[in-house]
N, C-alpha and C positions, 0 to 999 in steps of 0.2 A: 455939526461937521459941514464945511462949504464942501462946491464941486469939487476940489482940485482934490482935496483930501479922501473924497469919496475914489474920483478915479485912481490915486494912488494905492487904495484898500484893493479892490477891484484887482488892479494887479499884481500884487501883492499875494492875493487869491489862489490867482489864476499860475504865479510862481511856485506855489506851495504844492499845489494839485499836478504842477507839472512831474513836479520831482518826486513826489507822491508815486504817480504811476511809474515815472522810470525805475525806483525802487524795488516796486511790484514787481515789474518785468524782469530785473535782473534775478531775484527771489524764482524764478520759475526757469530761468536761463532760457526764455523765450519760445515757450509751450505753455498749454494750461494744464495739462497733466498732472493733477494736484498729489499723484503717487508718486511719478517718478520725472522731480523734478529739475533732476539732471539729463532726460533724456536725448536733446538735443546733441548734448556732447556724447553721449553714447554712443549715438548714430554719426558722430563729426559733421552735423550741423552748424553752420556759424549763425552766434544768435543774434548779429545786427549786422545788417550788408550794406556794402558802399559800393560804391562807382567801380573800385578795381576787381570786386566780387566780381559785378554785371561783366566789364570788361575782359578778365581772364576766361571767364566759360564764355563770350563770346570771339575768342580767338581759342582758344584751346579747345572748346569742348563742341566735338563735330554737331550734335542734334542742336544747339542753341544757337552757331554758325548758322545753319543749314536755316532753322527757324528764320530768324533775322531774313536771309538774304532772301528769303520764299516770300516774306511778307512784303519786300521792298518793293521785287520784280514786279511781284502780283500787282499793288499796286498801282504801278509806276510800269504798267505794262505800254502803255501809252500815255503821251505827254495831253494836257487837258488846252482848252482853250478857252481865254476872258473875251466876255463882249460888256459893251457897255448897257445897260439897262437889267430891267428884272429880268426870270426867268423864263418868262415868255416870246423874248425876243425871238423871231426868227434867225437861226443861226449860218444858214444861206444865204444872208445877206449881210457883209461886214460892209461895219463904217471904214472910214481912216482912222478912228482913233484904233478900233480891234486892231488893224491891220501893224498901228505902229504899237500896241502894245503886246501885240503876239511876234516882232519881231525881233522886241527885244528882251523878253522873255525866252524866247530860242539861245539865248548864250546863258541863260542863268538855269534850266532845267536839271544841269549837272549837280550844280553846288544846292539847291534845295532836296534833290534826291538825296544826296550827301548828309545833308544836316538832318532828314528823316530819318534814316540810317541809325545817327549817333543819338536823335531822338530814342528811338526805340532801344536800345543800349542804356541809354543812364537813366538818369529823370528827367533831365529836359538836355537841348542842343541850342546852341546859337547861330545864328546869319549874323554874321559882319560886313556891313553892308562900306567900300572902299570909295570915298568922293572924295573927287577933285576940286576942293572948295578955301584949297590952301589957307587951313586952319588945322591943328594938331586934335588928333581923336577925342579927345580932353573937353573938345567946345559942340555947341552945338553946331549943327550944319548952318551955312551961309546961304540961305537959298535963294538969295539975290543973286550969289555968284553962281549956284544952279541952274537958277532958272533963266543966265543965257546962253550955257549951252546945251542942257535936257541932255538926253542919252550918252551924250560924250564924259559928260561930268563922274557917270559911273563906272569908275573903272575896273571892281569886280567883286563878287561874291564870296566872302570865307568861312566855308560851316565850321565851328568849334564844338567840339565834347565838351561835357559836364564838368571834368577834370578843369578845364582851358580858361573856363570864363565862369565867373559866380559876384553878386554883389558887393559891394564894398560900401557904397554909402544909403541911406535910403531918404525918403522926405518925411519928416517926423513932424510940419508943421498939419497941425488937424482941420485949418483953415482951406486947405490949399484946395484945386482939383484934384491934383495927382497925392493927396495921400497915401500914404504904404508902398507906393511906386517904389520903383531903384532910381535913384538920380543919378550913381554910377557905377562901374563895370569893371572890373580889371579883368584883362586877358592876357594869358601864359603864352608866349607864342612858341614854346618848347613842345615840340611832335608828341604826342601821347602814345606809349607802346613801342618807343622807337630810340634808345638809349643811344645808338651810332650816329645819329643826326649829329654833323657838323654845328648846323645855325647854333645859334645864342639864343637862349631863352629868356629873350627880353621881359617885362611886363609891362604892359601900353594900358593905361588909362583910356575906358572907352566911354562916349555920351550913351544916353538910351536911343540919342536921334539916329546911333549907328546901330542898331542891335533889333533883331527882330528873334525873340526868344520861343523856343518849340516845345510845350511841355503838357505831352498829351497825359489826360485821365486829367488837369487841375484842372476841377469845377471853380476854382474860387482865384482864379484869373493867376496865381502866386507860381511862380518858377519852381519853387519847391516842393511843390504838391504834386507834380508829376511824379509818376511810377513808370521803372522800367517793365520790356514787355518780358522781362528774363523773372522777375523778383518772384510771381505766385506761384512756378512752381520749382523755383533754382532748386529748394531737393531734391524734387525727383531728377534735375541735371546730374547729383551729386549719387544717387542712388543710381542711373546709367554707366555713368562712369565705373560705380563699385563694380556694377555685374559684369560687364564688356571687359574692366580691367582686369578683374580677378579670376572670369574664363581665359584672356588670353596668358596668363602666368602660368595658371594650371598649363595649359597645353603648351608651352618652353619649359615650364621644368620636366613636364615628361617627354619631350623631346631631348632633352638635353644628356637624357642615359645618363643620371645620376646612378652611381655604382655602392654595392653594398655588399663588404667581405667579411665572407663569417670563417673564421679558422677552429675549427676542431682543437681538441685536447691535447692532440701529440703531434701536435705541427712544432716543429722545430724552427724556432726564427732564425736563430743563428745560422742555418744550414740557405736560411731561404733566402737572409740578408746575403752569403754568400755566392747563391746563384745569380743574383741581380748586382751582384757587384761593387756592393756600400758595406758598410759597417753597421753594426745592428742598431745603433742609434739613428741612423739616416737610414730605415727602413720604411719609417713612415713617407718620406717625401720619396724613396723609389717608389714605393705605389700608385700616390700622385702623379708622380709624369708618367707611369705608365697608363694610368686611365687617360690622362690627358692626350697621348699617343693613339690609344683606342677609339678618340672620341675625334678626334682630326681625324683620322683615317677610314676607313671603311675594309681596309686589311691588315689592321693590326691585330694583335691576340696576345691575351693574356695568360699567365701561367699562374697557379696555385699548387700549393704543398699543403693536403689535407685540409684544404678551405673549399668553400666556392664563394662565385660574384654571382649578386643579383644586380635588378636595375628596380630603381627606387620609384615606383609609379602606383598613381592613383587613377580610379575610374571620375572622370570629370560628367559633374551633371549638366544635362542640358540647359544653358543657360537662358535660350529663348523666351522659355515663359515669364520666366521674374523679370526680363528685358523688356518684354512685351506690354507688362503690367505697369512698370515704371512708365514707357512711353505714352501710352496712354494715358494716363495722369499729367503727364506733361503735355501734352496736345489738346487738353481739354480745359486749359488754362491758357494756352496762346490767345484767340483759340484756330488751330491748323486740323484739320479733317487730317488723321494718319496715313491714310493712302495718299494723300496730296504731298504729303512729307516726307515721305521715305519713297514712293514711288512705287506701290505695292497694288495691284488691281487684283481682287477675289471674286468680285462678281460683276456684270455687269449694271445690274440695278443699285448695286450698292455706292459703285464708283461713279455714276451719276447723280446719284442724290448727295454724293457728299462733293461733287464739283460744283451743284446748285449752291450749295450749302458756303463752300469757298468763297463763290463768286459775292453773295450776298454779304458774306464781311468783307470782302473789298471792296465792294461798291458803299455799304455803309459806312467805312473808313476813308475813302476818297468824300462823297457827298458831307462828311463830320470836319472833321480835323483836319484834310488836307485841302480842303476848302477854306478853312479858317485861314490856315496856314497862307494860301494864296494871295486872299481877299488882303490879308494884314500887309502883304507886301506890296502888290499894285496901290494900297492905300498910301503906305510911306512915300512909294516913288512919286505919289504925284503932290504929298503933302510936302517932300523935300524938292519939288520943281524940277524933277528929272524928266515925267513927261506932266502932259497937261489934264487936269479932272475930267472926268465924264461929263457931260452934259444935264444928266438925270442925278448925279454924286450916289451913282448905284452900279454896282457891277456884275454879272452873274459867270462864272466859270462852270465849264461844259465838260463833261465825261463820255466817254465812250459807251454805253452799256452793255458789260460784262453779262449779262443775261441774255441777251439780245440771242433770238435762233441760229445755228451755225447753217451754212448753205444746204444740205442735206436734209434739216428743218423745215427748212423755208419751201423748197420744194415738195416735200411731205405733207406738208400746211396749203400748199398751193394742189395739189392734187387733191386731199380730203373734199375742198371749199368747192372744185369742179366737182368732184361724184357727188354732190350737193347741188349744185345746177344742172344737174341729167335727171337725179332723182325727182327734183322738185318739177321740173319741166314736164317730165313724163306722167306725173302725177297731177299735176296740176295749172297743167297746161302754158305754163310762163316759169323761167326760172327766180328764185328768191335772191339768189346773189348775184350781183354785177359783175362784170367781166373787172371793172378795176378794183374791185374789191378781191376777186381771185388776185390779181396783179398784185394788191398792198401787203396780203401773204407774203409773198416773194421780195418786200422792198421794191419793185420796180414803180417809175414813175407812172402816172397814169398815162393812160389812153385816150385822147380828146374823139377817136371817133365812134368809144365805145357810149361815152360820155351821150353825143348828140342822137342814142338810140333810147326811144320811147321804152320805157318801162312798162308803162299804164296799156299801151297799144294790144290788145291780141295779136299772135305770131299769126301769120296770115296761113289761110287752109288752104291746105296740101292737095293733087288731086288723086283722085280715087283710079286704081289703074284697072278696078274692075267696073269702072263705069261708061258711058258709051261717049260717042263724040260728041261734041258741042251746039251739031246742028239737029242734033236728034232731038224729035215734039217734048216738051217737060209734061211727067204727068203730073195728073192733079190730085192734091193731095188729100183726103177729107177733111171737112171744113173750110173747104177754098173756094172766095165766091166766085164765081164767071163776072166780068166786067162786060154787058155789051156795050154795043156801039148807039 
């Protein structure tokens, strides 16, 4: 058997085993609950989810709303900034290049936030990156005609959903670099979630040289391997819904004074159809309007003949726990600290450790992925001659630090570090911490004239107020020789 035959077994294989599993899965209706293995649909689980799953409960369904836009803010609490070099660069010191590529990174902060957004929502988002290289989206960029006029040439930023943009062709030659790559794109320019939109829902064939794709969780570089942040625990979405939904029904049908008439044995209809003014065939719809009369009004009144009216009501259970439970499960899959999510403070030790806790995933998610995210796009721009390389072809982007002590802290921190310079002082004779080292507590810049005081020096001795004046004879102390003359 040559190679070619071998890799066509191979795949062949790998076909068989595909459909293999998806059989399996369907067999279980997507649980492994080897009892009961309809249970998905018991519970109205859906057993394979797309993009309008993700989408619907993130427009529809307040906690996964609410999810979403908390992860966004948080991250995206402040805008970051590229310098040119590794991470050690002093960042008090910008080049020109920093300066011109933090300037124009200032108009595009919107539309990356945006595609993060729709990141987080499906499996992956697109940047469509708009140049003026007069060539149709179809080609790649011209970066001759780029690269004479740099920043003007980009004329702007367009995040796409999931829905919007998806592969169409791929590079199937095995020689190639780009392997497995997309060689191209098609993009829907029909608004997603928006049925009243005028525009035409064109489809533009797009290069990869326009497309900078966001598809957080794939290890294995593939657009598709993203996961939405909705997917691990969309039931428990669906199980909030039930409980929220199904407490708020209970309490409108018992508000709604549904009525309930019970007529005795010698209730006379005919006498009663009489009283109300109908025919005893249209007895039943007199009742009708009169309850409905009753329930408009707050002074209406009913009349019975040998009956009475109740009101149709159930004692509703509190639904908080099972809501609480679900939430929790759903927060432990974002993952969002529940007090940070709802807004809910019980303690204060508790609601600090889970701010700690917050902060550390978005600072691990800014430093991860929206790093990535960044780096890939300063790299196009200068790989498509918008602006010009680094010097070092290295770039590092800067975060704010979300941990960093709030000013209350800082002072706090600066006061301990001083009753540490009294103690130590009084103890033993010189203090252990420097005054700029109090100061770096607090963020403030040093002190250059605490800098030029001798450490090593003895603090010079004090004088004694119980001792005599200066001119007075010294005695002599034993062991001290007399020097004559």
């Amino acid at each position: 058997m040559n190679e070619n035959s071998m890799k066509q077994q191979r795949a062949a294989n790998a076909s068989i085993e595909r459909d293999r599993g998806k059989y399996l899965s369907s067999l279980f209706s997507g649980t492994s609950n080897t009892k009961r293995q309809r249970l998905y649909q018991e519970f109205g689980y859906p057993v394979e989810l797309c993009f309008d799953d993700f989408y619907r409960a993130y427009t529809r369904n307040a906690i996964a709303g609410a999810s979403v836009q908390r992860m966004i803010d948080g991250c995206w609490e402040d805008n970051p900034e590229v310098y040119e070099g590794d991470d050690t660069k002093d960042a008090t010191k910008l080049t020109p290049w920093d300066k011109r590529v933090n300037k124009l990174l200032k108009r595009c902060w919107k539309q990356i936030k945006g595609a993060d957004r729709r990141n987080l929502v499906g499996r992956y988002s697109a940047l469509l990156i708009q140049i003026k290289d007069n060539l149709p989206w179809d080609q790649p960029v011209d970066t001759a005609v780029v690269g004479r006029t740099n920043e003007k040439a980009l004329v702007k930023l367009i995040p796409a959903w999931e829905a919007q943009i998806e592969p169409v062709e791929w590079d199937s030659d095995e020689q190639s670099e780009t392997f497995g790559d997309v060689k191209m794109y098609s993009f829907v320019e029909l608004p997603v979630g928006n049925s009243r939109d005028p525009r035409p829902g064109r489809v533009i064939n797009v290069h990869p040289d326009r497309v900078i794709i966001l598809a957080e969780g794939s290890e294995d570089g593939s657009m598709t391997s993203g996961r939405s942040m909705l997917e691990d625990g969309f039931n428990k979405l669906l199980d909030i819904e039930k409980v929220s939904g199904g407490a708020s029904e209970g309490f409108l049908k018992n508000a709604s004074r549904q009525l309930n008439f019970s007529f005795s044995k010698d209730t006379n209809f005919s006498a009663l159809a009489k009283a109300l003014g109908v025919t005893e065939g249209q007895l039943s719809d007199a009742l009708d309007n009169q309850v409905r009369r009753l329930n408009d009004s707050t002074d209406s009144a009913t009349f019975m003949q040998e009956g009475t009216a109740s009101v149709l009501s159930v004692a509703a259970a509190d639904p908080e726990p099972t809501w609480r439970t679900a939430l929790s499960e759903w927060c432990a899959t974002v993952p969002i600290p529940m007090k940070e999510l709802v807004g809910m403070q019980t303690g204060e030790r508790a609601s600090t450790e889970d701010g700690k806790s917050w902060a550390r995933t978005r600072m691990s998610r800014r430093n991860g992925f929206l790093t990535e995210v960044i780096t890939d796009l300063v790299t196009r721009f200068w790989t498509l001659g918008i602006i010009p390389a680094p010097a070092s072809g290295e770039i590092t982007v800067g975060w704010s630090d979300l941990l960093a002590p709030s000013q209350s802290e800082k002072i706090a921190n600066m006061s301990a570090m001083a009753d540490v310079a009294v103690k130590t002082t009084n103890a033993l004779g010189r203090s252990a911490i420097s005054g700029n080292e109090v100061r770096a507590q607090g963020e403030l810049q040093p002190d250059p004239e605490l800098d030029d005081i001798d450490d090593n020096q003895p603090p010079a001795k004090r004088p004694d107020p119980l001792a005599g004046d200066d001119d007075e004879p010294e005695t002599t102390q034993p062991g001290d020789t007399e020097v004559q003359d």
